[in-house]
C-alpha positions as YAML, in Angstrom:
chain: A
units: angstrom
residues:
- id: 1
  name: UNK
  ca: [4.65, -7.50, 21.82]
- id: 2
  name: UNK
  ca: [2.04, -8.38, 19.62]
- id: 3
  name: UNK
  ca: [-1.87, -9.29, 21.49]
- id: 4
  name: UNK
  ca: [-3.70, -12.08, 20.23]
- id: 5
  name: UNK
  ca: [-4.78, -11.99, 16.41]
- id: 6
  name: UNK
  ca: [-2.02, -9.35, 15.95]
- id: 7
  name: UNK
  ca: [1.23, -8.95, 14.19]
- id: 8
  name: UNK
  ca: [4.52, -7.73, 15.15]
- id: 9
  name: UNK
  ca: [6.42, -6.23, 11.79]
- id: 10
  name: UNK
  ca: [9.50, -6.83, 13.40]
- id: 11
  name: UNK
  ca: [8.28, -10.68, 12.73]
- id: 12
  name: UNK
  ca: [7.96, -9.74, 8.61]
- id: 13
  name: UNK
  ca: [10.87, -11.28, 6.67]
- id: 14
  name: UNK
  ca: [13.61, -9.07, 4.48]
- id: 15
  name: UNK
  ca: [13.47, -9.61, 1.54]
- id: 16
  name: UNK
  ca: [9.88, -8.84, 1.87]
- id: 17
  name: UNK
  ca: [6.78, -11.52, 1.20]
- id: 18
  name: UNK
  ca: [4.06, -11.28, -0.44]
- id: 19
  name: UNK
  ca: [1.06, -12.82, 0.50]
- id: 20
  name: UNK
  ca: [-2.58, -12.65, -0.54]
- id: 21
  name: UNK
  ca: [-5.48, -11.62, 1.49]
- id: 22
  name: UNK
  ca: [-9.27, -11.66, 1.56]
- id: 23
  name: UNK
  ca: [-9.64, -9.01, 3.62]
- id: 24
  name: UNK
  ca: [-12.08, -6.14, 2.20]
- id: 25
  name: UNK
  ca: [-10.19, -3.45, 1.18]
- id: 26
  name: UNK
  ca: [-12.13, -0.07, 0.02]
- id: 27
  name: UNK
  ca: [-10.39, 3.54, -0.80]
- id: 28
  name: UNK
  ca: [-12.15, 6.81, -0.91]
- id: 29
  name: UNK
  ca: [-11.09, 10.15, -2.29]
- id: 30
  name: UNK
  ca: [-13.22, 13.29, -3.02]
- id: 31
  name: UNK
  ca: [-16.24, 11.33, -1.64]
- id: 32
  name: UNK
  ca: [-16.48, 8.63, -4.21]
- id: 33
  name: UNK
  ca: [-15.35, 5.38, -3.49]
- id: 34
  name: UNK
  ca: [-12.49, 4.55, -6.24]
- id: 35
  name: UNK
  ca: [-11.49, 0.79, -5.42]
- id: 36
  name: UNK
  ca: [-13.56, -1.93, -3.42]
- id: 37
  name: UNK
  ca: [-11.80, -5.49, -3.55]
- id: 38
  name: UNK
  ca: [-11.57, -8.77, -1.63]
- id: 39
  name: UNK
  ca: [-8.53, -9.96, -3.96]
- id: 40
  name: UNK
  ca: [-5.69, -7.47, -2.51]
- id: 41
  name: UNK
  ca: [-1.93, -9.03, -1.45]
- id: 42
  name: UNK
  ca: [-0.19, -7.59, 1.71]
- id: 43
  name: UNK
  ca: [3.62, -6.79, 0.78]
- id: 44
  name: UNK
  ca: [5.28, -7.73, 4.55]
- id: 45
  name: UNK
  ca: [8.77, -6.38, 5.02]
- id: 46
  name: UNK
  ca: [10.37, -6.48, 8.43]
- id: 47
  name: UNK
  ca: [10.24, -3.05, 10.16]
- id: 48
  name: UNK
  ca: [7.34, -1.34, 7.75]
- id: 49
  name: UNK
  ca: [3.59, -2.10, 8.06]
- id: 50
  name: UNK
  ca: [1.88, -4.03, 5.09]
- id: 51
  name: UNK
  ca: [1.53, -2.10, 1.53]
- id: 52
  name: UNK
  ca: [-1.69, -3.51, 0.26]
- id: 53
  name: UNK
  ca: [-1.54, -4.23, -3.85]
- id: 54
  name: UNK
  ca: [-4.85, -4.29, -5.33]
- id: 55
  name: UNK
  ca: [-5.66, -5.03, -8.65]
- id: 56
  name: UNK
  ca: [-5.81, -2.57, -11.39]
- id: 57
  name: UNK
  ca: [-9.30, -3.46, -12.77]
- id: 58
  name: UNK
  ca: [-10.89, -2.59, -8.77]
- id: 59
  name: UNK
  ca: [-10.08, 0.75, -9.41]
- id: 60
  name: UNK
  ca: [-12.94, 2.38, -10.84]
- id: 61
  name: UNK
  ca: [-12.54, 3.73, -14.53]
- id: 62
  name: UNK
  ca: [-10.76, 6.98, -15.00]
- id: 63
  name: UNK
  ca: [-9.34, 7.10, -11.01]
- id: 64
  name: UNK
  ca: [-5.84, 5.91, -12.32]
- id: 65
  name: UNK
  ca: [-3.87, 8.21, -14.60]
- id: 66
  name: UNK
  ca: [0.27, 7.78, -15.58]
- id: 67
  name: UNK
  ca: [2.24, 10.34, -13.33]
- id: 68
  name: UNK
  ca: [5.58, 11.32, -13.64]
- id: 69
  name: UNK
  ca: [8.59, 9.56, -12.25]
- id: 70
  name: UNK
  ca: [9.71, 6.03, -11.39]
- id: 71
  name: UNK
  ca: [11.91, 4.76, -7.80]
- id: 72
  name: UNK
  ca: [13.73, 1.35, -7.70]
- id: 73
  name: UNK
  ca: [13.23, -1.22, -5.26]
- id: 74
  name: UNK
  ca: [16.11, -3.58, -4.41]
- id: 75
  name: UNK
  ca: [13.65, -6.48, -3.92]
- id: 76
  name: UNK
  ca: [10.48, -5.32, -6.38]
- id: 77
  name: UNK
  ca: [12.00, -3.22, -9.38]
- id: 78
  name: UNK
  ca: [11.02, -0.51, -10.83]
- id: 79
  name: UNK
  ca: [8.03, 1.83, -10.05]
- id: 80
  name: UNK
  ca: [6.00, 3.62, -12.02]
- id: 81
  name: UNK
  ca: [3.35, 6.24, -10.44]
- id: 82
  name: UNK
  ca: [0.10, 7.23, -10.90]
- id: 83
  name: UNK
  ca: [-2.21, 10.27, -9.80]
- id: 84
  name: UNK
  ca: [-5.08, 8.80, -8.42]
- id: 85
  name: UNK
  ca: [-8.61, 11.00, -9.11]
- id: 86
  name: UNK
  ca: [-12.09, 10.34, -7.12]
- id: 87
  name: UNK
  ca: [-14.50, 13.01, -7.04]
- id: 88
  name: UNK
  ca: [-12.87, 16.28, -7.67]
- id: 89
  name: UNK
  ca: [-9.77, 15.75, -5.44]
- id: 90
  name: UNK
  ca: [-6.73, 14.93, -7.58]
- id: 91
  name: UNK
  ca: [-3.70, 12.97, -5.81]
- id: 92
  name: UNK
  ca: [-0.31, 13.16, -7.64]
- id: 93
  name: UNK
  ca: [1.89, 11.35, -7.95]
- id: 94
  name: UNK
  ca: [-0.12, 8.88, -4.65]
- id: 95
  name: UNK
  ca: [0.15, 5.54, -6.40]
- id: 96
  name: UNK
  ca: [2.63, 3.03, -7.74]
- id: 97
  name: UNK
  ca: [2.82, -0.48, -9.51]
- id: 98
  name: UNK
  ca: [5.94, -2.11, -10.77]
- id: 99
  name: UNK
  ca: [5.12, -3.05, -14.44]
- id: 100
  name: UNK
  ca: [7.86, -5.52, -14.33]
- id: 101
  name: UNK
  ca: [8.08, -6.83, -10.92]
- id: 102
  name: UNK
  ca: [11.40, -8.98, -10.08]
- id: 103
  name: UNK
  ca: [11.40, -12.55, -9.70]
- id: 104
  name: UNK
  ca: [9.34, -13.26, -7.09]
- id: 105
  name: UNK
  ca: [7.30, -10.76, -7.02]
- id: 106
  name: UNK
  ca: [5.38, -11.01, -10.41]
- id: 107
  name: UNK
  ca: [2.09, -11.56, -8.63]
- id: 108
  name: UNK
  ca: [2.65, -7.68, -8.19]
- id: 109
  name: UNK
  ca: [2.09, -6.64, -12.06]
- id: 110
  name: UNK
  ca: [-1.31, -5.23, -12.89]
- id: 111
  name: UNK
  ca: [-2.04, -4.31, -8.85]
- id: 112
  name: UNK
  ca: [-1.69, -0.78, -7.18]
- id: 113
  name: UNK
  ca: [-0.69, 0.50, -4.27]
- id: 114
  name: UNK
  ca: [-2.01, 3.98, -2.76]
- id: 115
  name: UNK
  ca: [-0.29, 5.85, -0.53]
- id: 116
  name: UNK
  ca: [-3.09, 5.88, 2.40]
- id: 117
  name: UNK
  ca: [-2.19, 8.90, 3.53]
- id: 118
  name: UNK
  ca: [-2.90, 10.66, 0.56]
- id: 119
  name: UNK
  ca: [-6.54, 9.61, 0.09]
- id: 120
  name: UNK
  ca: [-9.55, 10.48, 1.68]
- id: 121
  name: UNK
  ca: [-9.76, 7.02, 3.73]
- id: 122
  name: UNK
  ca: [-8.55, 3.58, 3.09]
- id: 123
  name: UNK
  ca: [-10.29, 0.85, 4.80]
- id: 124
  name: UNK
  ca: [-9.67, -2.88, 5.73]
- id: 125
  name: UNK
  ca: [-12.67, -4.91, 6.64]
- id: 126
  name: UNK
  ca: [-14.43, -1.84, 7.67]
- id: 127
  name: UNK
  ca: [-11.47, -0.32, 9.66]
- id: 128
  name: UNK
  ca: [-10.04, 2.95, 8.60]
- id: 129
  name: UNK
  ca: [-6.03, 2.83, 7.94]
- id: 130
  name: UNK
  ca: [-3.71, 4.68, 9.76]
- id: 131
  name: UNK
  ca: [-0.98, 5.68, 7.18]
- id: 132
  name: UNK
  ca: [2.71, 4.95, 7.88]
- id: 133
  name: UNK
  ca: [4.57, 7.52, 8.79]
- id: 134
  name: UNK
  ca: [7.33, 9.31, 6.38]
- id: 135
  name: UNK
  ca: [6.79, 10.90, 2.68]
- id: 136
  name: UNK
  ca: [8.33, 8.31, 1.13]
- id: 137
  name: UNK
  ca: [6.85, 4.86, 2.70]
- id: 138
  name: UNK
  ca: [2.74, 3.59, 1.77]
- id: 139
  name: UNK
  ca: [2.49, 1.17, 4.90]
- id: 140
  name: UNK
  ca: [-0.75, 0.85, 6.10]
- id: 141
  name: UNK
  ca: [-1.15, 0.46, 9.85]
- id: 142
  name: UNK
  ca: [-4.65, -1.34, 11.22]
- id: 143
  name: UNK
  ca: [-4.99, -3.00, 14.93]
- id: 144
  name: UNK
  ca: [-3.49, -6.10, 13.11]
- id: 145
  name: UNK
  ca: [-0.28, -4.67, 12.75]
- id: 146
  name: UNK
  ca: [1.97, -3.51, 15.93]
- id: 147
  name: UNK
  ca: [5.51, -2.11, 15.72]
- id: 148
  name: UNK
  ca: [7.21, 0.23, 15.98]
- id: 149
  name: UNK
  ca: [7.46, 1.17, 12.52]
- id: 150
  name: UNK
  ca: [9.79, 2.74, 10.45]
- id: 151
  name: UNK
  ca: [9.46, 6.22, 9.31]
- id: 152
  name: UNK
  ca: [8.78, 7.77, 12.68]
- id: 153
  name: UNK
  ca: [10.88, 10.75, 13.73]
- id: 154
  name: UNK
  ca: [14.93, 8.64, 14.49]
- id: 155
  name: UNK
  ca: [13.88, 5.51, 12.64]
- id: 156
  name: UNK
  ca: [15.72, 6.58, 8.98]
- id: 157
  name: UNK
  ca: [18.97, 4.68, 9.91]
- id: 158
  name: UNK
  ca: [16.81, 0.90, 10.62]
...
């Protein structure tokens, strides 16, 4: 049950929303601070904490290089990935962006996600993110957000 100012994701919609949020948002790897934005949009899908999409011009120059691989979303499209640099730590393959979103969900082209658990530390308005649980998912899980959330141990069949 979600406390005041909090969230349940079991209260998120499927197909998912996207909405857009002024929240600070900063990510860190190999020291150096390789996005700082306060024009992100929270992806909200029922079950899964938000993915936070920030735009591709926050991310400082060279931190974003084409990876291998894309993965299809049923409601987004089709991903591409990127290795994500900062420092001299180097994180394959640790975030995505849909080049051609789906209707709906065009406000998604030219923003990024990370995979939080895969950086050094992502932050929203100065608190560190939690990252979601499970290889596959990029939630990111602040004291906004309460759940439980998918990708714990017994939660692959939600």
């Amino acid at each position: 049950m979600p406390g005041p100012g909090q969230e349940s994701v079991w209260d998120y919609p499927r197909p998912p929303r996207v909405e857009p949020t002024d929240e600070r948002v900063v990510v860190t790897l190999g020291g150096v601070t390789i996005a700082d934005t306060t024009d992100a949009v929270r992806v909200l899908e029922t079950s899964h904490p938000p993915v936070y999409y920030l735009p591709r011009a926050s991310f400082a120059a060279g931190s974003l290089e084409p990876a291998p691989g894309t993965s299809f979303c049923e409601f987004k499209g089709v991903a591409g990935y990127l290795t994500v640099r900062g420092g001299d730590a180097v994180a394959e393959s640790a975030g995505w962006f849909y080049p051609e979103p789906s209707p709906g969900f065009e406000v998604l082209a030219d923003r990024v996600a990370v995979y939080p658990g895969a950086m050094e530390r992502c932050e929203v308005d100065g608190e560190q993110v939690q990252p979601q649980a499970g290889g596959f998912y990029g939630g990111w899980i602040t004291g906004r957000v309460v759940g439980p959330f998918k990708g714990e141990p017994g939660t692959l069949d939600w």
